[in-house]
FILO-990785 format. One record per residue (C-alpha): x, y, z. Coordinates in nm, 4 decimals. Layout:
# FILO-990785
<roti x="X" y="Y" z="Z"/>
...
# end
This chain:
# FILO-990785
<roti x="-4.6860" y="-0.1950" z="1.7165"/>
<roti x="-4.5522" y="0.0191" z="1.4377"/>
<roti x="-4.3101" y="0.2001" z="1.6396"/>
<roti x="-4.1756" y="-0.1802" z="1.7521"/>
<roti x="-4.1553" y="-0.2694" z="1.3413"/>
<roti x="-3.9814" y="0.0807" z="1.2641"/>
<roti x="-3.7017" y="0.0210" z="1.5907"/>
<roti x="-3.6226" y="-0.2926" z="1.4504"/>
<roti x="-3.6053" y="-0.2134" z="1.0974"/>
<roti x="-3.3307" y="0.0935" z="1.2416"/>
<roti x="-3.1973" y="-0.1476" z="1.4327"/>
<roti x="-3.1660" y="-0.4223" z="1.1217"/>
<roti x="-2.9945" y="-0.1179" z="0.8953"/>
<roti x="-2.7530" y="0.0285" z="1.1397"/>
<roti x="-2.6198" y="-0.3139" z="1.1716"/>
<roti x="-2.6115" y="-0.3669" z="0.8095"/>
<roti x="-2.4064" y="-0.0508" z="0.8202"/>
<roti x="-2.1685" y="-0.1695" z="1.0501"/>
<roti x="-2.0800" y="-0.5304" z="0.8943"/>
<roti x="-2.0374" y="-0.3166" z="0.5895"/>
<roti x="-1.7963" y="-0.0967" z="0.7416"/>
<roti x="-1.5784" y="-0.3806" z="0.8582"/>
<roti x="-1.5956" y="-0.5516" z="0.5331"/>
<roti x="-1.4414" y="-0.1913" z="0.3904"/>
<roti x="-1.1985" y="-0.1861" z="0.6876"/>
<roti x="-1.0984" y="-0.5381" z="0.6346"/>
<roti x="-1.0321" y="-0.4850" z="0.2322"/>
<roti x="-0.8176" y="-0.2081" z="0.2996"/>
<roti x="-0.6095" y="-0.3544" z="0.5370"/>
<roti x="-0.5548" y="-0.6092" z="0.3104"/>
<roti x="-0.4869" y="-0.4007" z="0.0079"/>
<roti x="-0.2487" y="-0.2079" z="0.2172"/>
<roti x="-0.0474" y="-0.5971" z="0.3140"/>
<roti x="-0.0194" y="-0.6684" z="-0.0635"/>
<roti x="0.1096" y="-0.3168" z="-0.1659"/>
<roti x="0.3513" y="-0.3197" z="0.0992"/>
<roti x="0.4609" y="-0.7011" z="-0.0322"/>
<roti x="0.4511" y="-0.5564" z="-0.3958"/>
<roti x="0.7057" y="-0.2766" z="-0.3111"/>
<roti x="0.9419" y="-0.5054" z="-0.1426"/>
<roti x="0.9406" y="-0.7213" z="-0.3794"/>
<roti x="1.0126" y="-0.4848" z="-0.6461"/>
<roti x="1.3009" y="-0.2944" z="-0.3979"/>
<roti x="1.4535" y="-0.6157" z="-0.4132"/>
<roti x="1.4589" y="-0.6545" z="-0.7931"/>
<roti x="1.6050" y="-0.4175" z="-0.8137"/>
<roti x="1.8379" y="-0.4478" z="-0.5592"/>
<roti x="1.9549" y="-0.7126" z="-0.7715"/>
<roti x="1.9375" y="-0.5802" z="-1.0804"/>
<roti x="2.1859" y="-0.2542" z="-1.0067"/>
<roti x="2.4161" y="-0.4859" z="-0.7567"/>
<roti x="2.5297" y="-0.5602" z="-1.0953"/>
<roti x="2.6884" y="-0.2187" z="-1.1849"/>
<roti x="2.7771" y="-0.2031" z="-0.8326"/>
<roti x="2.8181" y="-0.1996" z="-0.4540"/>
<roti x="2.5652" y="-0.0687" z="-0.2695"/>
<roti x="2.6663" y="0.2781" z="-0.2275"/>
<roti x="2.8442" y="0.2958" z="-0.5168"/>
<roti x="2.7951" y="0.5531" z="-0.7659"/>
<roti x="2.6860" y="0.2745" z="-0.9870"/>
<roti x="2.4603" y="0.1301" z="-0.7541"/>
<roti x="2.2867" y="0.4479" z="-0.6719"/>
<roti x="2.2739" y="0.6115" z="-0.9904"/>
<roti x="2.0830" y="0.2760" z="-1.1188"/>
<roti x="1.8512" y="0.3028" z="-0.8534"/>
<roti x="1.7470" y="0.6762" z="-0.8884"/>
<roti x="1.7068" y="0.5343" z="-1.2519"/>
<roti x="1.4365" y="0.2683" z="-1.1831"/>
<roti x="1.2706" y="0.4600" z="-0.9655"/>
<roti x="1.2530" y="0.7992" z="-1.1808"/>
<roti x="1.1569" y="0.5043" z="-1.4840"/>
<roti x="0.8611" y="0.3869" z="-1.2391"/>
<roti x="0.7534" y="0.7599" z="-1.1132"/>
<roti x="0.7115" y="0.8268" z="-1.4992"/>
<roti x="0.4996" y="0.5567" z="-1.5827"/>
<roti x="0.3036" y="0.6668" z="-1.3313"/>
<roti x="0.1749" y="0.9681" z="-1.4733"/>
# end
């Protein structure tokens, strides 16, 4: 009888584990979706922002984009 009680309570905890896992695996993946959104979003800010020194490919342009992103990499530390 005991040995029933401890296979099932096993049983009960490795599938505890595994929902838990998912849950992880599911919050990551969406973390991951609203970084990735975040980032575009912000490449196209600033797309915007330094079309207005330039073309794209333009010194200008370029030179305002190394900016932001050197501005952001900064920030970050």
């Amino acid at each position: 009888m005991w040995k029933g009680a401890k296979v099932a309570a096993a049983l009960f905890l490795l599938a505890a584990c595994a929902a838990d896992e998912e849950q992880r695996k599911a919050q990551r993946e969406e973390f991951a979706k609203a970084a990735a959104e975040a980032e575009a979003q912000i490449a196209q800010q600033d797309d915007a922002r330094c079309l207005s020194y330039g073309k794209p490919r333009s010194a200008a342009y370029i030179d305002c984009r190394s900016s932001l992103k050197n501005d952001r990499a900064d920030m970050k530390k």
